[in-house]
C-alpha positions in Angstrom: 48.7 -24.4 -18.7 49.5 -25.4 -15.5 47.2 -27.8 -13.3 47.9 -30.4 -10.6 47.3 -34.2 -12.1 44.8 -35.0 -9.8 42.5 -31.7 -11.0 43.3 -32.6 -14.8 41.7 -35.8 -14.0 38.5 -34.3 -12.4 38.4 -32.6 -15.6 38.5 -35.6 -18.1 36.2 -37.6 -15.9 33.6 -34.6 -16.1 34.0 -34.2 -19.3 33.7 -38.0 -20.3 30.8 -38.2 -18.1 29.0 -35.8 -19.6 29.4 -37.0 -23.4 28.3 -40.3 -22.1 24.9 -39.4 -19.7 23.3 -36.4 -22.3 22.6 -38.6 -25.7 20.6 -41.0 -23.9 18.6 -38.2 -22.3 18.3 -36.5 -25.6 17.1 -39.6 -27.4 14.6 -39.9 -24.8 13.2 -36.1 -25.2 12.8 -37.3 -29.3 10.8 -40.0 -28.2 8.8 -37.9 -25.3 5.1 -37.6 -26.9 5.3 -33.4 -25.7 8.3 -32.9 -28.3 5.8 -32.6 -31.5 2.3 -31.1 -31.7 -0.8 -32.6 -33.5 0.9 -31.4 -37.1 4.4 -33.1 -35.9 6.1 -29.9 -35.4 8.9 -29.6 -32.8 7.3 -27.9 -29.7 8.7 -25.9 -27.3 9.6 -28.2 -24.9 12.1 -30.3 -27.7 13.6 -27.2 -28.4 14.3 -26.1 -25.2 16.0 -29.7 -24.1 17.9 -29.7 -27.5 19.5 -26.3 -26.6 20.0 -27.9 -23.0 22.0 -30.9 -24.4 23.3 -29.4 -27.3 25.3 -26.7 -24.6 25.8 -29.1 -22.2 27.6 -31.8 -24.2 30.1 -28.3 -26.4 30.8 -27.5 -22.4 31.6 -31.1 -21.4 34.0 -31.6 -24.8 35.8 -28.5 -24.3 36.2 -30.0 -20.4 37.4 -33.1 -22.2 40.4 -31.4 -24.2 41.1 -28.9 -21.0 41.6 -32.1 -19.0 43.6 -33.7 -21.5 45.7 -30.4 -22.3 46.6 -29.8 -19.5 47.3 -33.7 -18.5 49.5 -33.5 -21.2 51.5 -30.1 -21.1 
């Protein structure tokens, strides 16, 4: 593939940024007192953030090895 240096860049810096700023959110939702019910259960709220993280950090890694790929190639 085929990309100007400057955009591969754009790429890796998203893609860094993202792997960096989402695990301290996520740690946070663990910790948020709406995450379990009364019986400790996950609620719907720690599910729906873990999906949110969880998609968002796969999308920033494959970012990451675009970025790099293409840096590269």
């Amino acid at each position: 593939m085929d990309l100007p240096t400057p955009l591969s860049i754009v790429l890796i810096v998203a893609g860094i940024w993202t792997l960096i700023v989402w695990p301290p959110f996520l740690r946070r939702v663990f910790k948020d007192p709406r995450s379990r019910d009364e019986n400790g259960a996950a609620t719907r709220f720690l599910k729906v953030h873990f999906m949110l993280v969880s998609t968002s950090m796969i999308l920033g890694a494959a970012t990451l090895v675009i970025g790099i790929r293409t840096l590269v190639a």
